[in-house]
N, CA, C and O of each residue as an XYZ file, in Angstrom:
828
protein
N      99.923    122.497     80.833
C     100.912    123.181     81.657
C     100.476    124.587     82.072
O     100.875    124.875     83.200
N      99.634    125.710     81.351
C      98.945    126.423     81.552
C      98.872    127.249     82.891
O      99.456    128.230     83.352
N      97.734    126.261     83.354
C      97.428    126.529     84.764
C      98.472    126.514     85.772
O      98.364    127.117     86.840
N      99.163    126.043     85.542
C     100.337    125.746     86.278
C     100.727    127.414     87.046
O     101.184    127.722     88.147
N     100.556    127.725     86.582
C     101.435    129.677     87.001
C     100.534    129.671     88.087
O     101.108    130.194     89.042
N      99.255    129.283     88.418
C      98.802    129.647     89.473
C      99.411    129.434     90.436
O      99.422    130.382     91.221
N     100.039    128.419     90.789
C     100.732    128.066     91.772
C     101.822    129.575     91.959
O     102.057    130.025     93.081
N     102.212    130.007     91.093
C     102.962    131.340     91.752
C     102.597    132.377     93.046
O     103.114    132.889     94.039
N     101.173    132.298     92.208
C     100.385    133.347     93.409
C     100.494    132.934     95.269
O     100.532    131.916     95.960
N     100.505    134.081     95.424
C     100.525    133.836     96.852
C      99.904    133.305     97.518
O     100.034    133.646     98.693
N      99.169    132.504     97.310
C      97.866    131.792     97.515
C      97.825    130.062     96.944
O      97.050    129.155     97.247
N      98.993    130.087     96.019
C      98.977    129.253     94.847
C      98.938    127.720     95.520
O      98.607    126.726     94.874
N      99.322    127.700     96.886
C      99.478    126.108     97.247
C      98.224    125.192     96.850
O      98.103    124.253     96.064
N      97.162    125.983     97.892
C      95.391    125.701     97.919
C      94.714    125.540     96.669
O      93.512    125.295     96.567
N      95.746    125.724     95.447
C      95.195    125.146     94.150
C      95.906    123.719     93.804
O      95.639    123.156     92.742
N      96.822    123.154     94.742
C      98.104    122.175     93.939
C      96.699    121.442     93.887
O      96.101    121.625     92.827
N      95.932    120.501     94.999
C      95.467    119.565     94.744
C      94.246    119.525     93.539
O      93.981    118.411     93.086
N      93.509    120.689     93.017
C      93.117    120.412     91.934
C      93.604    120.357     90.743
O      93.180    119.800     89.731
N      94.872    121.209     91.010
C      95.989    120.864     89.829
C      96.441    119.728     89.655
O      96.724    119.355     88.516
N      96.590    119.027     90.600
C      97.294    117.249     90.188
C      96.042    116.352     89.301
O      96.207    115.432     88.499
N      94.899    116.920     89.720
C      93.853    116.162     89.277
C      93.734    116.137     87.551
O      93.730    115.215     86.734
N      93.639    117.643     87.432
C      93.579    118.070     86.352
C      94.365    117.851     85.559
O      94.029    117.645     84.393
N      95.797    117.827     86.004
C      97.221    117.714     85.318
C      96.588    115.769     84.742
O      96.379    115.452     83.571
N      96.445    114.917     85.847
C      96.319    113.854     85.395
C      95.215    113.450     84.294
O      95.400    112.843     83.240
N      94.048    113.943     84.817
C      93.177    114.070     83.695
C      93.323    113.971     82.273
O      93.157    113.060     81.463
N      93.738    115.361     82.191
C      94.573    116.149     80.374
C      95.804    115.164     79.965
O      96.115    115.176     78.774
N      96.681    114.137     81.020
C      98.173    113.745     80.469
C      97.217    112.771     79.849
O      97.371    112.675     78.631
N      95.930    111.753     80.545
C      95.161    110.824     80.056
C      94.799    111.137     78.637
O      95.112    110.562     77.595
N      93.872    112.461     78.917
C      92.796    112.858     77.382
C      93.608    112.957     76.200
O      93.344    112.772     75.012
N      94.972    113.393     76.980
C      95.428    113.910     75.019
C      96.028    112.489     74.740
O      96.195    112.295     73.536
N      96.350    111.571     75.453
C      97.071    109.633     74.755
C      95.604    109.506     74.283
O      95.484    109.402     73.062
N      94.651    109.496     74.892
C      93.746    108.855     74.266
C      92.749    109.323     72.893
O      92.172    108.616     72.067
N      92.816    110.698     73.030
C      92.841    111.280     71.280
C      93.616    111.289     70.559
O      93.303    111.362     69.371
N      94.879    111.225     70.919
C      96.219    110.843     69.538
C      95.597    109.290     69.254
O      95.542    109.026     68.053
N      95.115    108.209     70.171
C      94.813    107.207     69.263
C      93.822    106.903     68.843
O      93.677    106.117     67.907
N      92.649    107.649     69.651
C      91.540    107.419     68.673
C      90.938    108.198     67.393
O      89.896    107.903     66.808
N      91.790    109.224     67.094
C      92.315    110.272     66.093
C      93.380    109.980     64.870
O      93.541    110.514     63.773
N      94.067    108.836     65.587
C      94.953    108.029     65.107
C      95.532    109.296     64.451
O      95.124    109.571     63.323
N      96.513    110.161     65.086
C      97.617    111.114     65.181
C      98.882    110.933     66.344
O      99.473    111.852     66.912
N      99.026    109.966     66.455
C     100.282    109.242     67.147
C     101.482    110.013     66.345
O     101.313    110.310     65.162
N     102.793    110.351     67.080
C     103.895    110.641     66.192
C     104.999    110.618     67.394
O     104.698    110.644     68.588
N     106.368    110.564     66.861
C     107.404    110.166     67.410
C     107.455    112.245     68.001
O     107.847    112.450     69.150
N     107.222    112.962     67.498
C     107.556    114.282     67.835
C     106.320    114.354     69.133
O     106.415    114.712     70.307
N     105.344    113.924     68.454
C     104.037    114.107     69.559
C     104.502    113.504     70.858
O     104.515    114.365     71.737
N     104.888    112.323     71.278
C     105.510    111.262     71.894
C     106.234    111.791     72.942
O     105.868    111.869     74.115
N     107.813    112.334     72.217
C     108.812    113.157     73.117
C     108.129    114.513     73.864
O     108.533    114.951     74.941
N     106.580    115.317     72.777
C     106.375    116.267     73.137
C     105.732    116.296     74.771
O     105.742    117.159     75.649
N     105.345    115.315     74.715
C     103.862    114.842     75.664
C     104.991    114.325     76.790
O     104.698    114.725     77.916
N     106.025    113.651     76.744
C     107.046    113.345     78.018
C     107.780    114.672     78.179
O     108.298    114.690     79.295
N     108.009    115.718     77.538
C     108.717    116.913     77.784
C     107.698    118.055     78.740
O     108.036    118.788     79.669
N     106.412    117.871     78.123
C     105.603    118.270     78.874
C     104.914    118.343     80.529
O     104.421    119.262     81.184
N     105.175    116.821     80.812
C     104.800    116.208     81.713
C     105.959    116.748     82.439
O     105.820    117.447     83.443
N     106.957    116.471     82.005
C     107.983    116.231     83.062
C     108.276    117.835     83.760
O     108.540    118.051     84.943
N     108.157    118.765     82.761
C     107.914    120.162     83.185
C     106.908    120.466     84.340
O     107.321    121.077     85.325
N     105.611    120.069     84.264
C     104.385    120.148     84.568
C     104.928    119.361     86.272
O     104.686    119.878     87.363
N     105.655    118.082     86.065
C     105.415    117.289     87.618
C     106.617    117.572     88.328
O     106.768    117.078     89.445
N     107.713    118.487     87.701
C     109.028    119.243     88.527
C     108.016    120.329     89.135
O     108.008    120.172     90.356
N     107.269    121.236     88.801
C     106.475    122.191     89.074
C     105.880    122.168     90.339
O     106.064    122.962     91.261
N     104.892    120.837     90.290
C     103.991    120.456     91.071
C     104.280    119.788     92.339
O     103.562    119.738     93.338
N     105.592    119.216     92.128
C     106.257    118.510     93.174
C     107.092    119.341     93.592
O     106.646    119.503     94.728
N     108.063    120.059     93.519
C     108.554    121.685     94.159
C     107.633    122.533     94.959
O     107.931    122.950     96.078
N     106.327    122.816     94.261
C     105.138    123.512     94.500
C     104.832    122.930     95.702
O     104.719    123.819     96.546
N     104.554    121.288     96.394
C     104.860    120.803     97.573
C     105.742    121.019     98.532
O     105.457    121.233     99.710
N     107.128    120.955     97.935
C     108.355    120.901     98.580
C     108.438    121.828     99.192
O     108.566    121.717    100.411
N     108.391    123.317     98.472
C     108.389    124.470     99.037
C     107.498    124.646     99.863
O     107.942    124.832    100.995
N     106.125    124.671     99.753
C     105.101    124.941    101.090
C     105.841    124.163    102.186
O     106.204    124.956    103.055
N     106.193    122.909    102.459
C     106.382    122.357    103.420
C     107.833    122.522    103.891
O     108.267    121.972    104.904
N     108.428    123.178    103.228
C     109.954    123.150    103.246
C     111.056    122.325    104.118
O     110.632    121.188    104.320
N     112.045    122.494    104.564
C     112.728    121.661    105.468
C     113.348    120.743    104.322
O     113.742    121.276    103.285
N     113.442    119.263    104.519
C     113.607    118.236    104.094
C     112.738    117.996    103.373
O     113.155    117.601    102.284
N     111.819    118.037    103.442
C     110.266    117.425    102.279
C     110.483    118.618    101.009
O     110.026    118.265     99.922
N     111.058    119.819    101.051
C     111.796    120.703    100.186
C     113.250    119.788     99.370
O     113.468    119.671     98.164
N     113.980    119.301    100.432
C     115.019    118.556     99.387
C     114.830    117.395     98.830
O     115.376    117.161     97.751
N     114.048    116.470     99.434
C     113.584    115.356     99.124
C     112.692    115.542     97.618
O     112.674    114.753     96.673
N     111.970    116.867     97.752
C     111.280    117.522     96.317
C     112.115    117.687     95.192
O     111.835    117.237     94.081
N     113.258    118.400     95.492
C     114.807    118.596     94.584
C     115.017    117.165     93.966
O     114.903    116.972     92.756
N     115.346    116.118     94.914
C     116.039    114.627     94.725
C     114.741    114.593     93.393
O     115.063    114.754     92.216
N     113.710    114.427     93.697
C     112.615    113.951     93.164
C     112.554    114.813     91.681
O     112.704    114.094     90.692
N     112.445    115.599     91.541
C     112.706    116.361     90.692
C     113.741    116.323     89.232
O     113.532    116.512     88.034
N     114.735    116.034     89.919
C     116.479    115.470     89.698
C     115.633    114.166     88.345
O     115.567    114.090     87.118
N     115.249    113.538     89.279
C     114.674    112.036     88.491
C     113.848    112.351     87.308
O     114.016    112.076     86.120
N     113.059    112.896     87.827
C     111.999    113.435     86.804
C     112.494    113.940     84.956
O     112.110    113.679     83.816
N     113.658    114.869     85.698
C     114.288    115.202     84.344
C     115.247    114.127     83.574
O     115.419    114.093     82.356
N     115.857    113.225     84.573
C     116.628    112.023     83.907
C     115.540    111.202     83.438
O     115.520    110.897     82.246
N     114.705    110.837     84.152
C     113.617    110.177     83.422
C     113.110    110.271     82.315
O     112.563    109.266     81.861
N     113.132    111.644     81.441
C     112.209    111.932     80.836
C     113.309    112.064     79.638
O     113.029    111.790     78.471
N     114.581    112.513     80.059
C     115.499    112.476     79.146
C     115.912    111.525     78.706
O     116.589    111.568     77.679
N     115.540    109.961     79.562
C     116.169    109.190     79.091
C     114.566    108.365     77.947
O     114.608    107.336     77.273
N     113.609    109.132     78.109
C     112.519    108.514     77.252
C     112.254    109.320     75.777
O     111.543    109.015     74.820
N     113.330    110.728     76.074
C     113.572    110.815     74.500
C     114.526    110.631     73.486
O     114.869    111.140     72.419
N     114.954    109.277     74.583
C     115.958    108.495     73.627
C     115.784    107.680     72.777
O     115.680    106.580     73.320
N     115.716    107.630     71.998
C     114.716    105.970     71.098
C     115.697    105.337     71.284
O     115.975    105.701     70.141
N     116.637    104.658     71.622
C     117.553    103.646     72.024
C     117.259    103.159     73.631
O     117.832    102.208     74.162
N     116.408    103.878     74.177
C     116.582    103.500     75.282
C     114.885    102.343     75.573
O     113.764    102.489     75.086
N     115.333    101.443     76.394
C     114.173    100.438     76.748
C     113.114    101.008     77.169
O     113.026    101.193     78.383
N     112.214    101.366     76.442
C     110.591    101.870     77.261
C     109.710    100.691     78.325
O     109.843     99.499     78.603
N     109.044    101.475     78.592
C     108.313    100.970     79.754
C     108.898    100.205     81.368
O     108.363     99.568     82.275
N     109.849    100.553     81.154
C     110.510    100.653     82.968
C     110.450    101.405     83.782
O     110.553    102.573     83.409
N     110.277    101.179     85.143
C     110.523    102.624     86.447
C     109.017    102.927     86.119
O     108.389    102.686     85.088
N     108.696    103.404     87.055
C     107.384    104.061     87.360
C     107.373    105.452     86.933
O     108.387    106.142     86.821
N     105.713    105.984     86.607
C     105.862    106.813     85.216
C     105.516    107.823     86.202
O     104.811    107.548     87.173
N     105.990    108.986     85.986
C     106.168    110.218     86.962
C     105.050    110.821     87.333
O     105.133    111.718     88.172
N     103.327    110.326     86.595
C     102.250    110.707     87.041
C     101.759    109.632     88.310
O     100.668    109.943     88.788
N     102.224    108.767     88.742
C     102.154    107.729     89.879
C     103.111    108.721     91.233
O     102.766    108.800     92.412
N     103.819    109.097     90.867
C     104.193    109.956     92.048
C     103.516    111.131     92.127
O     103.297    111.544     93.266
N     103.152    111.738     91.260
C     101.877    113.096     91.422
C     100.292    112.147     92.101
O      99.522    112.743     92.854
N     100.146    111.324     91.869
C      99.009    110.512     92.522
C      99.205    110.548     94.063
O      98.417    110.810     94.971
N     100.852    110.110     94.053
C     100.805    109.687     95.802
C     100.937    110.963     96.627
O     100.611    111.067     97.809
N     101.458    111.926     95.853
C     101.597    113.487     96.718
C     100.011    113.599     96.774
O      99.528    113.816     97.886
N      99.231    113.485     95.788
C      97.782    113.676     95.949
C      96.876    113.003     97.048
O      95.756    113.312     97.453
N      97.574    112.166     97.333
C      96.956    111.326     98.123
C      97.349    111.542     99.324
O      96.613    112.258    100.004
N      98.169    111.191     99.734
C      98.890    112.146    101.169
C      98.595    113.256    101.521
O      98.456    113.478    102.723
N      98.362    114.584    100.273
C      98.050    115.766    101.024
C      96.568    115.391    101.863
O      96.354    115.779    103.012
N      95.270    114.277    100.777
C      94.193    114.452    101.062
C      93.722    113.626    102.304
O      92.608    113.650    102.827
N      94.991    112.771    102.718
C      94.635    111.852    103.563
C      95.055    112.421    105.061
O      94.655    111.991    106.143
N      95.981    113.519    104.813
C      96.861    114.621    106.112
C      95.390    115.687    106.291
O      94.909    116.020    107.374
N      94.855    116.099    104.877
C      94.065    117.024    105.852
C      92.702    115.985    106.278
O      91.737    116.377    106.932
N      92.816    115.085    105.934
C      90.682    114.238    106.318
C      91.396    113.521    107.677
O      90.579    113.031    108.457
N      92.585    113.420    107.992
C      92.983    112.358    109.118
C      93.724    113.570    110.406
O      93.947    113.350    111.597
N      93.942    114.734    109.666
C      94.627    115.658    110.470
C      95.911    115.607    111.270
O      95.968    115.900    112.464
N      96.979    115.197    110.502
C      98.110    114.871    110.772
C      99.603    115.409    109.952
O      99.401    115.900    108.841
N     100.807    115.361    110.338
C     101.338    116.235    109.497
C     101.825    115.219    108.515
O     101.865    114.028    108.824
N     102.087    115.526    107.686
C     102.752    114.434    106.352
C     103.955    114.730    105.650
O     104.178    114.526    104.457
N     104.994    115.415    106.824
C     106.197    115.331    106.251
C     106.816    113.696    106.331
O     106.971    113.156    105.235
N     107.098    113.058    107.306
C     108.052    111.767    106.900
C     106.861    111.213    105.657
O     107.418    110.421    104.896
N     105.609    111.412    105.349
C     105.023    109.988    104.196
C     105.754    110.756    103.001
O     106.585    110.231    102.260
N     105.346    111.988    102.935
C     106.179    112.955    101.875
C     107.158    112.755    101.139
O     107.281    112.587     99.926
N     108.212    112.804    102.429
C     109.657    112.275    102.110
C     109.928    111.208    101.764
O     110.630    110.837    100.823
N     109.271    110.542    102.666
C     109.312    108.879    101.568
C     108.817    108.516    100.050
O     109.293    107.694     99.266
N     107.533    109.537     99.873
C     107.233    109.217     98.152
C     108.245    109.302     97.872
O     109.029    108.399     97.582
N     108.505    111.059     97.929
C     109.679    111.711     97.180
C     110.884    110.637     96.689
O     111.139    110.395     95.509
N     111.583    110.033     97.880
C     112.283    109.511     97.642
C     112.204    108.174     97.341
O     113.120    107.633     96.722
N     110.981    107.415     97.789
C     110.889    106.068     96.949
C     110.936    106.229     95.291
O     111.904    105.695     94.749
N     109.982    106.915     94.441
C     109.925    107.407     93.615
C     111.123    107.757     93.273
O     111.630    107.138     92.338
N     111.761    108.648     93.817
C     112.646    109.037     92.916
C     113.904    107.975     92.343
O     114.658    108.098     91.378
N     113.757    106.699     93.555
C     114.681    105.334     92.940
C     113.538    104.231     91.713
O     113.990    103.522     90.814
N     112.297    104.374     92.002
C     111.869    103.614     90.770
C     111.474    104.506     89.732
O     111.437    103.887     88.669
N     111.166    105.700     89.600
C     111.411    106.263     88.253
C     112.396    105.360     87.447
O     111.915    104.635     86.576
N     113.934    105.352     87.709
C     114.615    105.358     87.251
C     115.160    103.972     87.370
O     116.331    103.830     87.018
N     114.337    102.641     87.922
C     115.088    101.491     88.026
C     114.811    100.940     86.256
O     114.054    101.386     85.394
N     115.767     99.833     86.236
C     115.765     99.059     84.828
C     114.766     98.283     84.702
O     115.080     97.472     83.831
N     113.130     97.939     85.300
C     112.522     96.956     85.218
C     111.191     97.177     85.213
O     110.695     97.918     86.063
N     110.531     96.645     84.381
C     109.035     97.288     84.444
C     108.046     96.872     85.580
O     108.193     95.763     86.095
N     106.875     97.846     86.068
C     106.156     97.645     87.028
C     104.698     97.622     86.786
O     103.751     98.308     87.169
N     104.866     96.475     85.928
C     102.832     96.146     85.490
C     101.953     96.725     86.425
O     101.090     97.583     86.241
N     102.255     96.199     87.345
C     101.283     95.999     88.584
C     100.278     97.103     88.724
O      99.063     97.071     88.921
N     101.408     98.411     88.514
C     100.698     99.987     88.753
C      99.326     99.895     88.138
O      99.124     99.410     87.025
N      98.160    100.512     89.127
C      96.953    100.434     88.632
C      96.444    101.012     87.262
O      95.627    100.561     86.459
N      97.268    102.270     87.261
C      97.391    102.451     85.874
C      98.126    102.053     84.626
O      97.934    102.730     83.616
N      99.047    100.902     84.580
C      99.422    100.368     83.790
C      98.738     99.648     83.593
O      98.647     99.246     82.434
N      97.828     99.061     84.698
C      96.874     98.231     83.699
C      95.853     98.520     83.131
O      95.350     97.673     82.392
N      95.136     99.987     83.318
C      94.125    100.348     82.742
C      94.553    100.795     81.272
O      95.356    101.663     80.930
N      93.740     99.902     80.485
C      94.628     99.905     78.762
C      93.082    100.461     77.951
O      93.378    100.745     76.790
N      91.955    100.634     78.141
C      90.932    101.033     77.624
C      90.507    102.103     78.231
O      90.689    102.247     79.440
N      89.894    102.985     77.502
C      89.487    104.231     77.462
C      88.626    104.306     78.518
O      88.651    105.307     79.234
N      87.618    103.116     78.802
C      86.830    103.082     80.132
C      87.614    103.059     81.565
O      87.331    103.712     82.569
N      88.803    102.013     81.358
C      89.437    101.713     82.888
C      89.946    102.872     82.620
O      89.048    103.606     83.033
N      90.919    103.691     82.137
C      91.387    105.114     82.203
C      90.455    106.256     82.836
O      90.623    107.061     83.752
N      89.266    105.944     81.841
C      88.140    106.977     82.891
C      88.011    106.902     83.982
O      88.019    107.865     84.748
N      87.824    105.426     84.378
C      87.618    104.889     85.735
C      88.821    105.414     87.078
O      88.550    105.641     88.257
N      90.049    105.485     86.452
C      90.909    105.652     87.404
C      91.052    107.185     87.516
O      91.617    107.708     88.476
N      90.554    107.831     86.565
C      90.660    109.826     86.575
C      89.491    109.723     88.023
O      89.832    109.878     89.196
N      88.088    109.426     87.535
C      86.841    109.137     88.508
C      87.372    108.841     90.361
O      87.189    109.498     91.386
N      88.061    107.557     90.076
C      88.583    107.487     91.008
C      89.647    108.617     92.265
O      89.643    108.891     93.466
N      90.266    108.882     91.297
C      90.980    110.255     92.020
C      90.421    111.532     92.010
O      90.958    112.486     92.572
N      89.087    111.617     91.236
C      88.148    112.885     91.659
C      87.434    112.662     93.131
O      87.343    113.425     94.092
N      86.776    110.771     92.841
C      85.910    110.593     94.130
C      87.050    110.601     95.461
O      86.606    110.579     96.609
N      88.486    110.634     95.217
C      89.281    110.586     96.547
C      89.269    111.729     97.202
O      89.205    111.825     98.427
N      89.353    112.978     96.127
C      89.302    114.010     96.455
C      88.010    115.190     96.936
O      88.094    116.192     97.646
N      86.706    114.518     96.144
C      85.774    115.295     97.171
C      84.670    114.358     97.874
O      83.527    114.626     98.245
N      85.629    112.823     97.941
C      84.208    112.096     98.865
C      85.351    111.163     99.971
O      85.933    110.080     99.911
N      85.218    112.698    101.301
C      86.404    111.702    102.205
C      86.096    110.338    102.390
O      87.142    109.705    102.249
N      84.997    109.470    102.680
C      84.880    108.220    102.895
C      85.916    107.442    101.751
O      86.439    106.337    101.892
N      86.026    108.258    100.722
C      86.526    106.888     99.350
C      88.148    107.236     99.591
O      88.919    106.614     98.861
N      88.696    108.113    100.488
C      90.185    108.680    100.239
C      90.865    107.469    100.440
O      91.473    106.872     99.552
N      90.747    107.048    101.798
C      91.529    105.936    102.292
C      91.143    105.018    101.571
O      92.103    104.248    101.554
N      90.192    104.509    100.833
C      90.327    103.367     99.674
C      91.158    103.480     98.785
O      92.162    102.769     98.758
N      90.915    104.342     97.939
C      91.751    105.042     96.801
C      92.685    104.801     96.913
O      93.177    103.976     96.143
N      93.783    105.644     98.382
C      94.873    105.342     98.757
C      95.538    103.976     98.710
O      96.288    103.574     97.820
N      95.122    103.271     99.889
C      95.453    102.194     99.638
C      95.601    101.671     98.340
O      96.721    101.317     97.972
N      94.486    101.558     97.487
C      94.661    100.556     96.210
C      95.975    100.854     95.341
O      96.699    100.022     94.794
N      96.139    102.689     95.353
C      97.374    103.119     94.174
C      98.512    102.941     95.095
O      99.560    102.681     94.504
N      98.613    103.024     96.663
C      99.918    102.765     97.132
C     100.481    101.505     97.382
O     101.668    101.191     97.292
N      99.433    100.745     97.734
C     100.097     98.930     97.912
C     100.369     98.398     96.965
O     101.285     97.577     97.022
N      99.422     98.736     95.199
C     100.235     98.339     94.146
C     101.123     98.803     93.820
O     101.737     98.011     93.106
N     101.657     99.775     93.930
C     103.002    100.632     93.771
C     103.835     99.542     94.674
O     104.676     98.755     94.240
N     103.456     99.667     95.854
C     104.873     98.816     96.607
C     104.821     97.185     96.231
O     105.789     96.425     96.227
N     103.580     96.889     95.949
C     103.888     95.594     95.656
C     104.755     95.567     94.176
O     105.805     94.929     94.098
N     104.250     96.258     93.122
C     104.976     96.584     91.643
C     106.694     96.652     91.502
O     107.506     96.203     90.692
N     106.776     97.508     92.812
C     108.296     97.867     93.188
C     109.052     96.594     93.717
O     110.107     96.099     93.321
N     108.350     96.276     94.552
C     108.754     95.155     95.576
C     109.168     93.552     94.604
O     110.342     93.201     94.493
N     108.170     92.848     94.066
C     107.874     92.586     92.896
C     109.142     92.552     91.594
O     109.885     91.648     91.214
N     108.987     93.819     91.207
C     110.173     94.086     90.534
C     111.963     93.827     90.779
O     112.841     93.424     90.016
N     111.970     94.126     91.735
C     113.361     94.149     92.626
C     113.719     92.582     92.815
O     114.886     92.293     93.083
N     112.926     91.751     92.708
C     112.881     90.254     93.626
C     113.534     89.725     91.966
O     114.617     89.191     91.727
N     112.311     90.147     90.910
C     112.700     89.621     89.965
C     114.080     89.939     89.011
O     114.793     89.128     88.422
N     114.182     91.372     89.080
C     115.143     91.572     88.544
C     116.251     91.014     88.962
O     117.115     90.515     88.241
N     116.256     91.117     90.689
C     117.897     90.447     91.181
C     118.118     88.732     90.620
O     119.164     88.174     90.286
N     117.023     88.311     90.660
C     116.781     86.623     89.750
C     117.223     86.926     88.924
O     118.350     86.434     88.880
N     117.005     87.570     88.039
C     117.357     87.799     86.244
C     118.815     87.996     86.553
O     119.435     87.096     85.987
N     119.800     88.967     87.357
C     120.543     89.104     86.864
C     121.601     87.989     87.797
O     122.697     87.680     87.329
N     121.113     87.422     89.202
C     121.880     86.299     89.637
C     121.942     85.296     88.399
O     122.995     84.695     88.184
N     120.781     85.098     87.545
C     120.971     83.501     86.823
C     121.763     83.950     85.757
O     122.669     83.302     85.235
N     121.370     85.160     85.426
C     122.679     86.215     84.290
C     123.926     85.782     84.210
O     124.558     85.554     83.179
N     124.341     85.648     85.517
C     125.688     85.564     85.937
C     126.125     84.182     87.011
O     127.127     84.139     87.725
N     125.442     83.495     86.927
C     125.868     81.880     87.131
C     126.680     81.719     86.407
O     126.898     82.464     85.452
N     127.584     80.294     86.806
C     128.534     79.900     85.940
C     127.538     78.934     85.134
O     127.949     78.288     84.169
């Protein structure tokens, strides 16, 4: 969370996109030394979602505001989620692993900024749409395998997908790959999800 203050400076925007990188990086490194350290803990757990969720209200405001207008409230909405989200994951009563995990929406702001400046276009409506797609699957009841990073479960595919969002960011040819791969599984994950859940709860409620 640290670095984060840079963004204050008057200057602070022109750092978000290595900040998302980095932010994602470190949320990776420290899951994967609590288990190969085998220092896992229920305090560590809540600490590391309290963290995050601080860190991606920050970063996603830090957007909102440069661009202001609507892509500013749509940042708020988004935001809003972030903290229900995170509150509702330091509930131990509550069902883990549903809704999309709030570093998948720091991916797609990442991706949009890098694909607005290599394509030269403005990216308020894609903006507004993360913002607000996101901010309804954060918080839906149903899990979304699909996300490229839900499926990376080894320390290599994890590397692989940090790699990946470094090469989006300083090798324009790979942006629009990148893109694509984390946004169509997102919508397919979402999409996907929604089909099944409404099944689950139509046959729920058959006579």
């Amino acid at each position: 969370m640290a670095p984060l203050v840079i963004l204050f400076l008057d200057d602070g925007y022109r750092y978000l996109i290595p900040l998302i990188v980095f932010n994602n990086f470190m949320d990776d490194l420290d899951g994967i030394l609590a288990a190969k350290l085998n220092i896992k803990s229920r305090f560590g757990s809540d600490l590391d979602n309290i963290c995050d969720a601080v860190a991606h209200v920050v970063l996603a405001l830090a957007a909102g505001a440069h661009f202001g207008g609507l892509i500013m409230g749509a940042s708020v909405v988004a935001a809003g989620s972030i903290i229900l989200r995170v509150t509702a994951r330091v509930d131990p009563h509550t069902a883990a692993g549903t809704g999309s995990p709030t570093n998948e929406l720091m991916r797609h702001i990442l991706l949009v900024l890098l694909l607005a400046g290599q394509f030269d276009f403005e990216p308020a409506t894609i903006l507004i749409a993360v913002f607000l797609l996101h901010s309804g699957s954060m918080l839906v009841p149903f899990a979304m395998p699909a996300l490229i990073r839900s499926r990376a479960k080894s320390t290599l595919l994890i590397g692989l997908v940090n790699v990946a969002l470094v090469a989006a960011w300083l090798l324009p040819p790979v942006t629009p790959v990148v893109a694509a791969a984390f946004m169509g599984t997102y919508c397919y994950a979402l999409a996907a999800g929604i089909v099944g859940w409404s099944k689950q709860r139509g046959g729920g409620t058959a006579p």
